[in-house]
N, C-alpha and C positions, 0 to 999 in steps of 0.2 A: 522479400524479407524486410520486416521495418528496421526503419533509422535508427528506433528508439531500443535499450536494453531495455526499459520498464514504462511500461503505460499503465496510469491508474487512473480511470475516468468514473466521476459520478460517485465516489465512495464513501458510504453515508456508515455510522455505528452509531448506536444508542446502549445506555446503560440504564436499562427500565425507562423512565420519564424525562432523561438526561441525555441531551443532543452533544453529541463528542464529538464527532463527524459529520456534515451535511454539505454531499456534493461537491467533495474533496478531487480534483483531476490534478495530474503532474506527470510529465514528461521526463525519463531523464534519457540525453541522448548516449550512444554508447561511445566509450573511451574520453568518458567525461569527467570530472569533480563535482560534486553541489554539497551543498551544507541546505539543512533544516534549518530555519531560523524563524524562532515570533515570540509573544509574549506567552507568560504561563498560562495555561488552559487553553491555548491557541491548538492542542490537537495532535502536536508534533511526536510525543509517545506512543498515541494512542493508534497513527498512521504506520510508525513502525514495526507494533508490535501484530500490525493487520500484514502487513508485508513480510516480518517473520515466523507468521504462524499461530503468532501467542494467541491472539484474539481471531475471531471468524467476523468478516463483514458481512453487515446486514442488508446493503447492495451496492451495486455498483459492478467495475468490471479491472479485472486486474491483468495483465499480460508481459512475460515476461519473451523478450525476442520476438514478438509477436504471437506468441501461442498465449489463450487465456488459461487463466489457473486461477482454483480454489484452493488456497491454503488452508489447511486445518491443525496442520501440527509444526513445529518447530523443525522437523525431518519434514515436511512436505517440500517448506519454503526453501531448506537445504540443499534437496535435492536439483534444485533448479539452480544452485549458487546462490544464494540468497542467505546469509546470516552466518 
């Protein structure tokens, strides 16, 4: 079983000709705190709502407790705890 509740490696999103995400990774480990922090257009929306379902990633790999998942919908990313 991994260490990590959330592994997100390589997570890339584009909005047509518009790079939002490129090779985004982030570990959070479990029974932890973290905060998102950067400047604007730094991503930090566009990573969340890839993790809660809103948006679908265009690659990359997502894993929550060590199982991968494709979230698609708002109830996907739920069902896992997630949002």
């Amino acid at each position: 079983m991994s260490e990590f509740a959330i592994e997100i490696s390589n997570v890339s999103k584009h909005f047509g000709g518009i790079k939002a995400l490129t090779d985004i990774s982030l570990n959070v480990k479990k029974a932890s705190i973290h905060a998102l922090i950067g400047e604007n257009g730094a991503g930090k929306s566009t990573l969340m709502k890839i993790l809660s379902g809103i948006y679908i990633k265009d690659s990359g790999i997502i894993k929550v407790n060590g199982e991968e998942v494709h979230f698609t919908t708002p109830k996907s990313s739920q069902n896992k705890g997630i949002g």
